[in-house]
C-alpha positions in Angstrom: -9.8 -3.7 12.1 -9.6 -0.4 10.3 -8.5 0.1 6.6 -6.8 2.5 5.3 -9.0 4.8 2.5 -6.6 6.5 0.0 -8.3 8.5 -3.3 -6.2 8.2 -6.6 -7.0 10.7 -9.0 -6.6 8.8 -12.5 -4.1 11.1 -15.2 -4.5 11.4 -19.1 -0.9 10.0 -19.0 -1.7 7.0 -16.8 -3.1 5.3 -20.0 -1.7 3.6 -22.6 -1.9 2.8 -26.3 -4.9 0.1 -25.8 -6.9 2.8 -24.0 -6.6 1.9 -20.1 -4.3 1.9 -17.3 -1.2 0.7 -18.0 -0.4 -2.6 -15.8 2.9 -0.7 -14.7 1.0 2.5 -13.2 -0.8 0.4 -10.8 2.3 0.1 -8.8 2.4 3.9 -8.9 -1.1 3.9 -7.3 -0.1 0.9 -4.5 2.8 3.1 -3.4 1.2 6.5 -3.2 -1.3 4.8 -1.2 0.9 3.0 0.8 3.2 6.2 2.0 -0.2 8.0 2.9 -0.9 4.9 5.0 3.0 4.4 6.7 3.8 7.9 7.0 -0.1 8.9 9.0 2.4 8.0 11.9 5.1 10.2 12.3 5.0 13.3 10.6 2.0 15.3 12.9 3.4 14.7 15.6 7.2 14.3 16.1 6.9 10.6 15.8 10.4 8.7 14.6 8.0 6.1 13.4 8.5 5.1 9.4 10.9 8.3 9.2 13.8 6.4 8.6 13.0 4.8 5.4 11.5 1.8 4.2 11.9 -0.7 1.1 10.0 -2.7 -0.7 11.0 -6.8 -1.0 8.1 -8.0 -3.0 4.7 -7.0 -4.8 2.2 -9.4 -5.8 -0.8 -8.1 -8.3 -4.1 -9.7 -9.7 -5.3 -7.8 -12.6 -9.2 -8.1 -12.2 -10.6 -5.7 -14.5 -8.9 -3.0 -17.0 -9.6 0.5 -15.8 -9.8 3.3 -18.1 -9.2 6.5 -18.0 -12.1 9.4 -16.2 -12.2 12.0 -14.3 -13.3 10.7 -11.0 -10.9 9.1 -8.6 -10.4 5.1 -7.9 -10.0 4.1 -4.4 -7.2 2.0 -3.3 -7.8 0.5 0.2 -5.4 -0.6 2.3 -4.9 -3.0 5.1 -1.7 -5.1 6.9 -2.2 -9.2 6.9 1.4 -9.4 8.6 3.2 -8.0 11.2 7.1 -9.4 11.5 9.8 -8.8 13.5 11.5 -6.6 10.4 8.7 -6.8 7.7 5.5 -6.3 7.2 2.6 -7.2 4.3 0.0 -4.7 3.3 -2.8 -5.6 0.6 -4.9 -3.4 -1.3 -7.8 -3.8 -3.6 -8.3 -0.7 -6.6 -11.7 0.2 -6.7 -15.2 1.6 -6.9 -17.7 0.8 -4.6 -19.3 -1.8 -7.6 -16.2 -3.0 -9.0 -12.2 -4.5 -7.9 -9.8 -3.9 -10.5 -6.6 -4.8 -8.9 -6.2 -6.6 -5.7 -2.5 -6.7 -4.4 0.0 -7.1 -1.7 3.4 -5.7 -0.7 6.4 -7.1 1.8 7.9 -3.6 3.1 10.8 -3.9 5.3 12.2 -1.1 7.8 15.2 0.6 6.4 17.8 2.3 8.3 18.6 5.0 5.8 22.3 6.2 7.8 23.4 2.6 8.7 22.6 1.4 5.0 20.7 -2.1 6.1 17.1 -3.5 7.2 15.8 -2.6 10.7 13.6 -4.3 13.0 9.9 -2.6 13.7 9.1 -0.6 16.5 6.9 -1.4 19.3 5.2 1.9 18.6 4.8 1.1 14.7 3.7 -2.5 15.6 0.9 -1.0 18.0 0.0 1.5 14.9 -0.2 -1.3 12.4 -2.1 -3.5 14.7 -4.9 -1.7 14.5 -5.3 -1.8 10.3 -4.3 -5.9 11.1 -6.8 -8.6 9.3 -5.9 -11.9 8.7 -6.1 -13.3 5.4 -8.3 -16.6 5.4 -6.7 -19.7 5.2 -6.4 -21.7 2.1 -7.8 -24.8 2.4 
């Protein structure tokens, strides 16, 4: 199982009045992240895959540790824990290599942008998601 590796740089306006992140701008970060990761796919080379559109039904976050501003990147990585037949999950964690800051997860479902509703997922975006696919453990 691979995961996806994105590198957020963190910006003087990304902070707030209490001197870190704002809770909101962590959403900013799980979404540039996650269209690096969906759209790998299709744009090098002529793929349809993901080019259609996509929305998001649901984020969950857990707010580990306040980040504050500095002028090295965080890394968000990225992985999927489900595969539907017209959604699918991705979780991250924010991070450095000692520390988690956020750890997250979002339900993106296939949109077809011209007939205005959901769409099922390809077989050739299911194969490309299979191989960033880890299941999360089960709660006992």
């Amino acid at each position: 199982m691979a995961r996806h590796i994105y590198s957020c740089p963190l910006r003087w306006s990304d902070m707030d009045a209490f001197g870190h992140v704002n809770n909101v701008v962590f959403l900013r970060y799980l979404e540039e992240a996650r269209i690096d990761f969906m759209f790998r796919l299709a744009p090098g080379d002529g793929s349809p895959s993901f080019a259609g559109g996509s929305v998001v039904a649901r984020h969950e976050i857990d707010y580990v540790r306040p980040l504050v501003h500095r002028h090295t990147p965080v890394t968000v990585e990225s992985w999927v824990t489900k595969i539907g037949a017209a959604s699918l999950t991705i979780a991250y964690e924010i991070k450095d290599p000692e520390q988690v800051y956020v750890r997250a997860s979002t339900v993106v479902v296939p949109y077809d942008l011209a007939a205005e509703r959901p769409r099922r997922i390809s077989a050739e975006e299911k194969l490309f998601l299979q191989e960033y696919l880890e299941q999360e453990p089960a709660v006992a």
